[in-house]
MITORGU-710893 format. One record per atom (N, C-alpha, C, O, CB): residue in one letter; y, z, x. Coordinates in pm, whole numbers, padded with zeros to 5 digits, always signed. Each point is the difference from the previous one (the first is absolute). Glycine has a CB too. Layout:
N
aYZX...
//
This chain:
100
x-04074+03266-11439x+00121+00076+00024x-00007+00132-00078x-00059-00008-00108x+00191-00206+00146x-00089+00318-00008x-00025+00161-00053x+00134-00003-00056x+00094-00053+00060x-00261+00199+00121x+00178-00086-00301x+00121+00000-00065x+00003+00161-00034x-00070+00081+00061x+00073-00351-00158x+00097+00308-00021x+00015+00146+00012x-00132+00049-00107x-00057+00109+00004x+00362-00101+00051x-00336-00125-00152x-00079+00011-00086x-00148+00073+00078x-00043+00106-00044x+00184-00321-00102x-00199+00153+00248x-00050+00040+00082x-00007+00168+00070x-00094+00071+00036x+00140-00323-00052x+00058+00263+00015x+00075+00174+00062x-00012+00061-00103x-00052+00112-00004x+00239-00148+00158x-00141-00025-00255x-00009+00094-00118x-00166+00038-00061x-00018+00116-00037x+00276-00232-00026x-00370+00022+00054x-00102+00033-00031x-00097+00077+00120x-00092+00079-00018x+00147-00266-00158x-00007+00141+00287x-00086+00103+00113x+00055+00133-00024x-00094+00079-00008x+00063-00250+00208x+00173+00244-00217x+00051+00071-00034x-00021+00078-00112x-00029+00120+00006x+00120-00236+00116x-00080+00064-00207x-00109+00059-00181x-00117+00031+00045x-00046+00100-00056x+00117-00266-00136x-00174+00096+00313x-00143+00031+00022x-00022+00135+00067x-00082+00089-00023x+00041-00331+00042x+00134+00232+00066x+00022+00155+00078x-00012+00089-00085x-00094+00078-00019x+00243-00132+00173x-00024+00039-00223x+00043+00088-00101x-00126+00088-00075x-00028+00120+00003x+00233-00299-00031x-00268+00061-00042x-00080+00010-00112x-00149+00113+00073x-00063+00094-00048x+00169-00393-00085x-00112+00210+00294x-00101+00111+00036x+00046+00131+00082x-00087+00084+00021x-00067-00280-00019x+00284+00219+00044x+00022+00135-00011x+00056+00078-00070x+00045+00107+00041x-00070-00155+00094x+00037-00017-00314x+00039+00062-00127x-00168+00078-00017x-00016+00121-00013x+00245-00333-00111x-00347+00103+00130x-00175+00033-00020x-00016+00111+00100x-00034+00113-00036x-00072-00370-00019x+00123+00237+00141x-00020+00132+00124x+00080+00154-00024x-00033+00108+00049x+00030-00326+00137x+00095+00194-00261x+00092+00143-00026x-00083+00014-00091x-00080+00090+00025x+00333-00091+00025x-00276-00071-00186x-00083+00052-00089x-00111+00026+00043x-00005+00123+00001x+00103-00213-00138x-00224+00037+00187x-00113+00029+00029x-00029+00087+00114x-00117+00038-00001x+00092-00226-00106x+00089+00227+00195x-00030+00064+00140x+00027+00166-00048x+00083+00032-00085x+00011-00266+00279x-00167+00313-00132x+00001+00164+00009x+00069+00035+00147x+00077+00094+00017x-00323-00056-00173x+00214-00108+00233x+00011+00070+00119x+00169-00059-00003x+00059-00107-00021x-00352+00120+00168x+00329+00141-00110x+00157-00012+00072x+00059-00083+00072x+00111-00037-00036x-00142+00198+00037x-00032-00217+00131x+00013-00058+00090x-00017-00149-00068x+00082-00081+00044x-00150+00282+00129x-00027-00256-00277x-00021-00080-00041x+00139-00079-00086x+00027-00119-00014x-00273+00240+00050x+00298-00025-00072x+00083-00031-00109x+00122-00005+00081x+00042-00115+00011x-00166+00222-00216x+00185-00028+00257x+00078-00032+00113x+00028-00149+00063x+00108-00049+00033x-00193+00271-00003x-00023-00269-00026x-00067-00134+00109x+00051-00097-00128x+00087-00082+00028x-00364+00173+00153x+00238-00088-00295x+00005-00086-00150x+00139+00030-00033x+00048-00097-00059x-00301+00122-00045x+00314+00046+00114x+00156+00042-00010x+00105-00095+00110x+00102-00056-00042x-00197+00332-00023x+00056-00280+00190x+00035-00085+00103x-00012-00118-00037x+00098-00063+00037x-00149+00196+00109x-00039-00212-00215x-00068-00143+00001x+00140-00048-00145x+00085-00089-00014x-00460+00138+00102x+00324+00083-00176x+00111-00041-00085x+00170-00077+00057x+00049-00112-00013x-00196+00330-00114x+00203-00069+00202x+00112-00033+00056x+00078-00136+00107x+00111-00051+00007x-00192+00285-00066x-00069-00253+00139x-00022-00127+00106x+00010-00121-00118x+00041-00111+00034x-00229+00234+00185x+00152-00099-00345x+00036-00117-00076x+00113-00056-00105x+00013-00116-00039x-00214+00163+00093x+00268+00049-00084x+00144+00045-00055x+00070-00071+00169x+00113-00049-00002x-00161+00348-00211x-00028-00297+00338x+00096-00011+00080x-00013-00144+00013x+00104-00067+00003x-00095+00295+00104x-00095-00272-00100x-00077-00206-00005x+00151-00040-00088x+00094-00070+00038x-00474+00059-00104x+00361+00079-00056x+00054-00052-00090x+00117-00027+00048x+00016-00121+00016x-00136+00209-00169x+00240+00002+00193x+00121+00037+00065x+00023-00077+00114x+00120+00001+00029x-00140+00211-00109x-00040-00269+00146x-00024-00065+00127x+00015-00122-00100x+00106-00004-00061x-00270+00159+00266x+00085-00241-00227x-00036-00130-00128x+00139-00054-00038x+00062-00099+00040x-00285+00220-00171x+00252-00032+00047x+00157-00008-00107x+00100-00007+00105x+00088-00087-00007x-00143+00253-00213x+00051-00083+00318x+00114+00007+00082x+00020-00109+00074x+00111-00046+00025x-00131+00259-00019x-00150-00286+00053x+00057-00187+00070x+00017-00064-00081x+00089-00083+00023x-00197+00040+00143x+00029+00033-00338x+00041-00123-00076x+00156+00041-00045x+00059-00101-00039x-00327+00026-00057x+00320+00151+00094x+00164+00007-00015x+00047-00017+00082x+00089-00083-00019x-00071+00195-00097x-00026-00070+00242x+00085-00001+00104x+00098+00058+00059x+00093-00048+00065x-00160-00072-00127x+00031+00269+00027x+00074+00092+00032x-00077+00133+00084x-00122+00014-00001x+00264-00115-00208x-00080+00162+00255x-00067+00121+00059x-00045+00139-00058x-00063+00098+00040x+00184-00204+00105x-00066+00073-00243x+00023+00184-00124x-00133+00019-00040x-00013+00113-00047x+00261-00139-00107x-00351-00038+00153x-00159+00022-00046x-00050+00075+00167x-00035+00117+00011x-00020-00389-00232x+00063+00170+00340x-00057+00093+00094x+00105+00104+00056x-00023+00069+00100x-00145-00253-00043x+00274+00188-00123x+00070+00211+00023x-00089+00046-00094x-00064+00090+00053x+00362-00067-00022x-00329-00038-00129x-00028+00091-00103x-00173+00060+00095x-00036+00117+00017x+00201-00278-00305x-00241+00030+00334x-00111+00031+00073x+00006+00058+00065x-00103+00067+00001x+00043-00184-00021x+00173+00168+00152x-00011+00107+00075x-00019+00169-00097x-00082+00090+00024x+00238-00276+00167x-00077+00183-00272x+00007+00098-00085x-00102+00035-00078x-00016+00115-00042x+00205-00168+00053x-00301-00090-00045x-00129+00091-00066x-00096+00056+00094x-00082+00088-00026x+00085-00230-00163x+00017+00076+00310x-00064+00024+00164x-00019+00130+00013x-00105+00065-00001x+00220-00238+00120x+00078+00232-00097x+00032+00114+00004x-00052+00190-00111x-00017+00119+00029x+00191-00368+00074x-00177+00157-00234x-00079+00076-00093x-00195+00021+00030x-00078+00095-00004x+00310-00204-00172x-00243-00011+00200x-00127-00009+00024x-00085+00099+00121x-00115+00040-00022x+00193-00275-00073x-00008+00265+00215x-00001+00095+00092x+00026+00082-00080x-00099+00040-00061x+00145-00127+00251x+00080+00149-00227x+00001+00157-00031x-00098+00031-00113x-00018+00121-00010x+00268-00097+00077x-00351-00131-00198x-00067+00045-00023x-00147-00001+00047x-00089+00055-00065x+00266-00068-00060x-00197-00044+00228x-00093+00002+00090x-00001+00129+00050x-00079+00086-00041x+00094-00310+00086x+00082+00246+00055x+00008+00182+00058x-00014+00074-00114x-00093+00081+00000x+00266-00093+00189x-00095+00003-00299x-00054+00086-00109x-00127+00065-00075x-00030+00118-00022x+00192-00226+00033x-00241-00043-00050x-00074-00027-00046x-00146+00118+00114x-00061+00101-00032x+00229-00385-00096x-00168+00204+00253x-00099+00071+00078x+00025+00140+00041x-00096+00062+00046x+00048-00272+00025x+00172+00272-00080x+00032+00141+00021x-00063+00026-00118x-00119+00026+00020x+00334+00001+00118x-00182-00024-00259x-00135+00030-00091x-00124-00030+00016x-00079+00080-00049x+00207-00093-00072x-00178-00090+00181x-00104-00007+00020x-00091+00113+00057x-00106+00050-00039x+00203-00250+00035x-00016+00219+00111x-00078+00131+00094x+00001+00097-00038x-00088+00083+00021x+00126-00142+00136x+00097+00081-00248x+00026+00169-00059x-00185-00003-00082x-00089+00079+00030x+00471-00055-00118x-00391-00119+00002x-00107-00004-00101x-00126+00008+00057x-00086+00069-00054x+00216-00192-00083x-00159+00041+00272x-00130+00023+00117x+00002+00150+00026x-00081+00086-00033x+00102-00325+00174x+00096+00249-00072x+00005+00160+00069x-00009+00157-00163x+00003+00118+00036x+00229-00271+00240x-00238+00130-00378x+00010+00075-00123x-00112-00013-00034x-00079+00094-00014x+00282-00113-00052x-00236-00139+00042x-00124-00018-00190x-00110-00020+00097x-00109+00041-00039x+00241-00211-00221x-00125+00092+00432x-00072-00026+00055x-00115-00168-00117x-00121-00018-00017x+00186+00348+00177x+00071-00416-00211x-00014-00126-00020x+00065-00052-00055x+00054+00073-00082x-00196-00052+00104x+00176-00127-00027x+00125-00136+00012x-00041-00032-00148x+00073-00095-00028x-00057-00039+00320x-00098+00163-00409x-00002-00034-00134x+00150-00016-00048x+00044+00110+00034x-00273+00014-00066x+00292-00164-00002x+00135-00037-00119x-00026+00142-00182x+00078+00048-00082x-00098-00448+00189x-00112+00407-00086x-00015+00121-00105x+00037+00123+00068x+00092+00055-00060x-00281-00158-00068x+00146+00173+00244x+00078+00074+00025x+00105+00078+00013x+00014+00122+00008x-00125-00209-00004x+00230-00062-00003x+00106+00036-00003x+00090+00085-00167x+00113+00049-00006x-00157-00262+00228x-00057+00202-00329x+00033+00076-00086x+00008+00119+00013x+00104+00061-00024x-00162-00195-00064x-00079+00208+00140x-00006+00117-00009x+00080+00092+00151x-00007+00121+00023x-00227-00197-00205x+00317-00049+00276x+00080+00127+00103x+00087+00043-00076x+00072-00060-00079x-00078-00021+00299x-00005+00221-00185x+00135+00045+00016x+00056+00086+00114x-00060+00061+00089x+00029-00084-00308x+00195+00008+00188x+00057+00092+00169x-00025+00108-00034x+00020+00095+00076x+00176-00195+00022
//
């Protein structure tokens, strides 16, 4: 039987490897992707808590990290391109030295 204990450690695992991927990754696009994995697991979690209680207020809150998660998606890759179309590469060092 899968209990929340269960949700909760697949959830920490996510976590833990798209906490390693933000730290270790250069590429923009990379980190982006490790930023998502993070959020998809903050959302496990929210989903989990919300059936072992029995209430609905964990999956509202999930539409809402959904919702963040897109606008920093569109965000995220509109920089992306600004930085392709400028430095002509997706490095994460780059982004120090733009300026407008």
């Amino acid at each position: 039987m899968v209990t929340v204990t269960h949700y909760v450690v697949a959830s920490a695992a996510l976590f833990c490897i798209g906490l390693a991927g933000v730290m270790s990754r250069r590429n923009v696009l990379m980190i982006l992707l490790c930023v998502e994995l993070m959020l998809n697991a903050a959302n496990l979690l929210f989903v989990a808590y919300s059936k072992a209680w029995g209430n609905l207020h964990g999956q509202m809150i999930v539409f809402f990290v959904i919702t963040v998660a897109a606008a920093e998606v569109t965000v995220g890759l509109a920089i992306a391109i600004l930085m392709m179309r400028q430095r002509n590469t997706l490095d994460a060092d780059a982004v120090q030295s733009m300026k407008w």
